[in-house]
N, C-alpha and C positions, 0 to 999 in steps of 0.2 A: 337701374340697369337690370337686364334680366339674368336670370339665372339660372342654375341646371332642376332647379325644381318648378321656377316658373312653366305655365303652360302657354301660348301661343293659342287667342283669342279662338277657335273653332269658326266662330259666326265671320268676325272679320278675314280668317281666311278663306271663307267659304266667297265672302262676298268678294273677294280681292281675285280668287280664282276666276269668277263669273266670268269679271272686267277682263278678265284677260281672256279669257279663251273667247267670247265678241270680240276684242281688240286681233287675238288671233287666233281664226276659225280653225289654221292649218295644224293646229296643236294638237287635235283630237284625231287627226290619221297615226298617234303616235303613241295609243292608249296602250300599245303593244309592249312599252317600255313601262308604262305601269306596273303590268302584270307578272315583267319580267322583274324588276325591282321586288315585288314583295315574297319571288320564289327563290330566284336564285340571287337577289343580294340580299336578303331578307335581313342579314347581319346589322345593314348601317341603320335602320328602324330599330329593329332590336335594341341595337345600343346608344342608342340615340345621338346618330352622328350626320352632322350635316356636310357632307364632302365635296369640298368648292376647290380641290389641287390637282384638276383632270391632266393638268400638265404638266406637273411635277411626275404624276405614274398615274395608270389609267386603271382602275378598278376589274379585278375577276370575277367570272362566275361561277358558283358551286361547282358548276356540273362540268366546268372547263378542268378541273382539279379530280372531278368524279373519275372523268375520263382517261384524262392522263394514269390516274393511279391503276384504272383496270389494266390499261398497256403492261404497265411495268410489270404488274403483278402477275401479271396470264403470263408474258414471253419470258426467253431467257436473248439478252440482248449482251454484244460486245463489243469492244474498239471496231469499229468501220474501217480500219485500215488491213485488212486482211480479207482472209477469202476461205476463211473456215466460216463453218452455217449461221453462229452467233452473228457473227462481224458483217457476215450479205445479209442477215434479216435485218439489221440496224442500218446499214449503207442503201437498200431498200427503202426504209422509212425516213433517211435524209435527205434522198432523193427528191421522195413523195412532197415534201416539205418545202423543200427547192421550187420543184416546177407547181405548187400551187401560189407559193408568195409570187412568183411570175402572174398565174393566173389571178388573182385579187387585183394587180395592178396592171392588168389586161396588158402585158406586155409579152410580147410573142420572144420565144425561147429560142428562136434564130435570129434574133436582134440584141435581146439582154441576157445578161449572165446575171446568176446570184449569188453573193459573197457571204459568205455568214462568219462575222464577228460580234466581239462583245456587246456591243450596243451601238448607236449613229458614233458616239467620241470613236469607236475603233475604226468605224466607214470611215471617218473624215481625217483618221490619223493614217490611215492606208493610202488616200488619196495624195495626202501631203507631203510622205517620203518617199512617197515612190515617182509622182509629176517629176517629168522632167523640166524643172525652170532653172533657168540658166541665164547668163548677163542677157540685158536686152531682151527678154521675157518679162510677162506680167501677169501677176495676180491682183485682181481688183475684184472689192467685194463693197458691198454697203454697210454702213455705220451698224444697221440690224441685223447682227448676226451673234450667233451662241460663239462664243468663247470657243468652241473645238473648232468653230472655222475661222475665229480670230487666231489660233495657234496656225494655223497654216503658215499664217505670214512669215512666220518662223525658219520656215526650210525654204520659204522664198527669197528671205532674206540673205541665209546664209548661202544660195547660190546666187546671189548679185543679180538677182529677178525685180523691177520695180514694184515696188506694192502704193495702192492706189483705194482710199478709202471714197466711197461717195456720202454725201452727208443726207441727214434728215432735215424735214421741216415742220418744226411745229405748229400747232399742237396734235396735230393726226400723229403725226408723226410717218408721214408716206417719203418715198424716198423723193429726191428733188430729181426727175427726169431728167431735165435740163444734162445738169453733170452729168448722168448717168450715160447719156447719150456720148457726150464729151471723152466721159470715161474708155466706152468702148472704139470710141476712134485711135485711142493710142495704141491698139492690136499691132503689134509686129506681125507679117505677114511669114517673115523666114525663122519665128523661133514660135516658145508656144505662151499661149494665153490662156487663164485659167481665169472666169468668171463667177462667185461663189454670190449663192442669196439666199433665204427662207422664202419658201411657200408663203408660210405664217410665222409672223413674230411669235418668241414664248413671250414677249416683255408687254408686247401694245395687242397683240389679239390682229395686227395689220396684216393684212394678204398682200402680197406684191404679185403684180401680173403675171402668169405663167406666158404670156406672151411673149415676155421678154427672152423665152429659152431660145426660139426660133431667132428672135432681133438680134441679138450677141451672137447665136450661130453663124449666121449670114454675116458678121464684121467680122470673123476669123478668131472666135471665141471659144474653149470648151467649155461647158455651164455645168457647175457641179451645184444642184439644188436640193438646198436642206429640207427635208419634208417633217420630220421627227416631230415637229408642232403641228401640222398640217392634216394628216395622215389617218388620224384617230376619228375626227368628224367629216371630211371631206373627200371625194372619190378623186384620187389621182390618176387619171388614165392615159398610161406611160405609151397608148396607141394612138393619142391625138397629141400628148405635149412627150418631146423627147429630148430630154437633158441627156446629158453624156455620164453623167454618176447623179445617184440619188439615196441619201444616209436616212435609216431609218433604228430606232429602238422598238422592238415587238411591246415593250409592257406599259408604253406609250398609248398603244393601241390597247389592246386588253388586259391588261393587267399581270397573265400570267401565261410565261416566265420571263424573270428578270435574267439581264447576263447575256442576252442573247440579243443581236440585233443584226442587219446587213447593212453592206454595199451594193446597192444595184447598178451596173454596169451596161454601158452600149459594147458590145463585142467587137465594133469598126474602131473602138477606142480603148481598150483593156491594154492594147498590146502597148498602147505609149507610159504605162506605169510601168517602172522598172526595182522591184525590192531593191534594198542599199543591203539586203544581209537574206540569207536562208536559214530554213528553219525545221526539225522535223515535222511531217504530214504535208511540206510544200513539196519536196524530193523524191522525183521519180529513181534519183542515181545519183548519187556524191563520191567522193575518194579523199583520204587524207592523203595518200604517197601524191597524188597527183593534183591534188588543191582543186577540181575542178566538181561539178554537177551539173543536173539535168532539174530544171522545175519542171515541176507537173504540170501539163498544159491544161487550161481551164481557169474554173473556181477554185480548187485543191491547190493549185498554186500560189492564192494569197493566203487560206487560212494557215493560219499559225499553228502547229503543234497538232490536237486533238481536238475536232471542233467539239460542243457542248451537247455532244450528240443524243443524251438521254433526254437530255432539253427540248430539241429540235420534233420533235412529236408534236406536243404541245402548242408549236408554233401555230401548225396545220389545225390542231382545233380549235385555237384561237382565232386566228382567222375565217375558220367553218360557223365561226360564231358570229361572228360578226358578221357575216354572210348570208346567215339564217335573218341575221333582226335585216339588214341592210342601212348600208352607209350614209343613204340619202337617208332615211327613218332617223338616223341618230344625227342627221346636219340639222333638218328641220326643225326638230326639238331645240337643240341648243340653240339655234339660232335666234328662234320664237325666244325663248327664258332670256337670254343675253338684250335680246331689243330692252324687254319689259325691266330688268337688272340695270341697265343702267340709265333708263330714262327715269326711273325709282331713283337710285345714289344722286342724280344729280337735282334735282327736285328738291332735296334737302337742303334747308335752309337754319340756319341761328334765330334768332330771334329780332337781331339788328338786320336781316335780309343778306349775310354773308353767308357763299355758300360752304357745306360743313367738309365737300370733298370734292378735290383738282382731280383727274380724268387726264389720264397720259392714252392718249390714241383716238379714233373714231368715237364721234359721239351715236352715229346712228348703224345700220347693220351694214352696210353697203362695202365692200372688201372690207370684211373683217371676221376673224374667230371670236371663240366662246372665252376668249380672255377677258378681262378686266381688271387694269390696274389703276389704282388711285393711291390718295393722301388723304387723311384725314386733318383739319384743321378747325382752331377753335375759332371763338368770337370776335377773338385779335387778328387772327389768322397768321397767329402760332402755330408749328406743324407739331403733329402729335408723331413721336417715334413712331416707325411704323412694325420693329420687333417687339414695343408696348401694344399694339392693335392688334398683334396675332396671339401674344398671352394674352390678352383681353376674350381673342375666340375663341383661344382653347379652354378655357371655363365655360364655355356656350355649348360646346364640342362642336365649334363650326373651324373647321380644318381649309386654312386659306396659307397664302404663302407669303412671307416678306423677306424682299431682299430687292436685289437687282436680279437675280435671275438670270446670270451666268452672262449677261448681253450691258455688258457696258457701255456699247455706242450709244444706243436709245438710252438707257439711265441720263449717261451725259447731256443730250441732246434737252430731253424732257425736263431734266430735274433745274438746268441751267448752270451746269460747272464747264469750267472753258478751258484751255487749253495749258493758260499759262496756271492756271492753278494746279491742274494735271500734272503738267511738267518740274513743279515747284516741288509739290510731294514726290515725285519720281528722285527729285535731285539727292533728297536724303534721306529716301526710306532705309537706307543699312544703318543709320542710326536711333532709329525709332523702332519699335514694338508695335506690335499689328495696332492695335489699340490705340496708339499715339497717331499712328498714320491716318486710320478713319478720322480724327478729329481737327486733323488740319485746314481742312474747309471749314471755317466757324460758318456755321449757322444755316449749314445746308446739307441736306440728307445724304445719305449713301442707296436710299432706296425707295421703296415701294410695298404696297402691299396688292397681294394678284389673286385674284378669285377666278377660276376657270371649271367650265364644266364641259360632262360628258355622257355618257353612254346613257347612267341612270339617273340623271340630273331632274329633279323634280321641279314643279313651283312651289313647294312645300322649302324645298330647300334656300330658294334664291329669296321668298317669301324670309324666311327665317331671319336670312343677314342683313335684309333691309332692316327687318328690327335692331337688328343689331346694330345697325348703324344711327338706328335713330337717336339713340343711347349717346350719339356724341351733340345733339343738340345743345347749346349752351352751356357745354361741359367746356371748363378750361383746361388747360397745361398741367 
């Protein structure tokens, strides 16, 4: 097995590189990110880390942190809820912020609003309690979705809203049309309907059609599209596809800062979310003698309290960064690495001709992100733990992710646990300890392990983990 003082052959990667930049000519319009890599990320070299969790958080630039700190330092900046000089200079640069996350996502500022919460969980928690779903409404989402949009069903549920899962098909793991279609014919025309998907899987790396925004519009659907996987490699141009909310986390996209994320909003549809509670920084005018208020009509009306406003700078040159290298520059890269990444993992073979790792999503590029999820398995084809495969990287310092991945439909779907085994455990988790509960499936995982890349994702890197995986060749349990 290798190790943190082995080195990685020079000649064999030189010649590994060759093959691939033939295999993909398009890789070399993207030397840009070379360069940028050895200045402003110069750290993950330095310290000899190979970082494959673009989806877990997306990596910052020096000079993104340079930036932000001259701000602070020059100004004197204050609560934005006021109207002394401190509080307009900063209300100012919130603005700024505002109407440029518009401009990234080309989406014209008489059509969308922009929301600024903690991250996509707070977009999609705002979404949730404030929808009006009522009996005989429905919310229908697909089996692929994060966890913050499987909590939706929660406030759906509890106002007598039907909720309506569509399933997947394996082993792409793409969603099954079919239903989907089925799905949206059940739109009540006199209450409301709320349609939820991801762009992109965090779990399979899957793109689901953004065509579908318009299809479900046209059957009496609002389409709330999670983009947060999406977003970081891919141009979403909110001027050709128009969902009615779109949840994002900024440090998704660049790294930095964390805490901070939006609700993007159609303004023909804002007005159907109604808060269940007020808040200060939502209120134009409240009373206690007289129990009543005034929301602030806008954005300022859903953020809660005091938005993260020294934060909110930051956004702007994050996104100016990302502007400068360009969206498509950082699609084509990852997407060239991700071809070569997993047609490499799966090549791998045991010695008996068993292969060493299962592959939960697309095998080739075609609707699909810079994800990659797999299983490692031996010559029995025994599954190797997969929080064993991620200690195993962090002695490598290759930085990948194992778990489910907050997306338990696709886990279920891929890994092969059904329903009644699902329900088994449900029956009597108050009496078992977190610990006890993972192991009542005998003999079948609770996860995966995810390699995902980004911005400065090299072939050096992707290069790296194949070795690393070679390391399970003929290795047992």
């Amino acid at each position: 097995m290798l190790n943190q003082s082995a080195q990685i052959s020079l000649d064999n990667l030189e010649t590994a590189f060759d093959a691939f930049r033939t295999a993909h000519p398009e890789f070399d319009a993207t030397s840009q990110l070379d360069d940028l890599r050895s200045t402003d990320y110069a750290r993950l070299d330095k310290l000899g880390h190979a970082y494959l969790d673009y989806t877990g958080g997306g990596l910052y630039a020096e000079s993104q942190l340079h930036k932000h700190i001259d701000l602070l330092s020059t100004h004197v900046f204050g609560n934005p809820h006021s109207s002394n000089l401190t509080s307009l200079a900063m209300t100012e640069l919130v603005e700024s912020a505002r109407a440029y996350v518009l401009d990234f996502f080309n989406a014209s500022p008489d059509e969308y609003v922009v929301i600024f919460t903690q991250n996509a969980t707070g977009a999609l928690k705002l979404v949730g309690e404030s929808y009006p779903f009522g009996p005989d409404g429905n919310y229908l989402l697909t089996y692929d979705n994060h966890n913050s949009v499987n909590g939706i069903r929660e406030f759906a549920h509890a106002r007598g809203a039907r909720v309506t899962y569509i399933p997947l098909i394996p082993p792409d793991l793409r969603t099954d049309v079919e239903k989907l279609r089925q799905g949206w014919a059940l739109a009540n025309p006199s209450m409301h309907n709320l349609f939820a998907y991801p762009a992109q899987s965090n779990f399979s790396g899957v793109q689901h059609p953004l065509e579908w925004i318009a299809e479900a519009q046209d059957k009496g659907w609002d389409v709330l599209l999670d983009a947060a996987a999406f977003a970081p490699t891919n141009r979403l141009d909110l001027s050709r596809w128009k969902p009615d909310f779109v949840d994002l986390s900024f440090y998704k996209i660049f790294g930095y800062p964390t805490g901070t994320g939006a609700l993007i909003a159609r303004r023909d549809k804002v007005h159907k979310l109604h808060r269940p509670w007020y808040a200060g920084g939502t209120l134009s005018f409240s009373t206690v003698q007289g129990e009543g208020y005034y929301l602030t009509p806008g954005a300022a009306g859903f953020e809660d309290g005091t938005v993260n406003y020294l934060s909110l700078p930051a956004v702007e040159i994050g996104l100016r960064h990302i502007d400068s290298i360009g969206i498509e520059t950082i699609h084509t890269r990852v997407s060239a690495l991700t071809s070569w990444l997993i047609e490499n993992l799966m090549a791998l073979r045991h010695s008996n001709g068993k292969p060493v790792i299962r592959l939960y999503g697309p095998p080739d590029n075609m609707l699909r992100g810079a994800t990659i999820e797999v299983n490692y398995y031996d010559p029995d084809n025994t599954l190797f733990d997969c929080y064993r495969v991620e200690e195993m990287a962090n002695q490598e310092k290759i930085s990948l992710r194992a778990g489910c991945h907050c997306n338990p439909g696709a886990r279920e779907i891929s890994l092969g646990l059904t329903e009644n085994e699902l329900v088994a455990c449900f029956r009597d988790k108050d009496r078992m300890t977190l610990e006890q509960f993972y192991h009542v499936i005998d003999g079948k995982t609770t996860g995966a392990v995810r390699a995902s890349l980004g911005i400065v994702s090299t072939f050096a890197d992707v290069y790296r983990y194949v070795q690393f995986a070679k390391t399970f060749i003929d290795k047992h349990v």
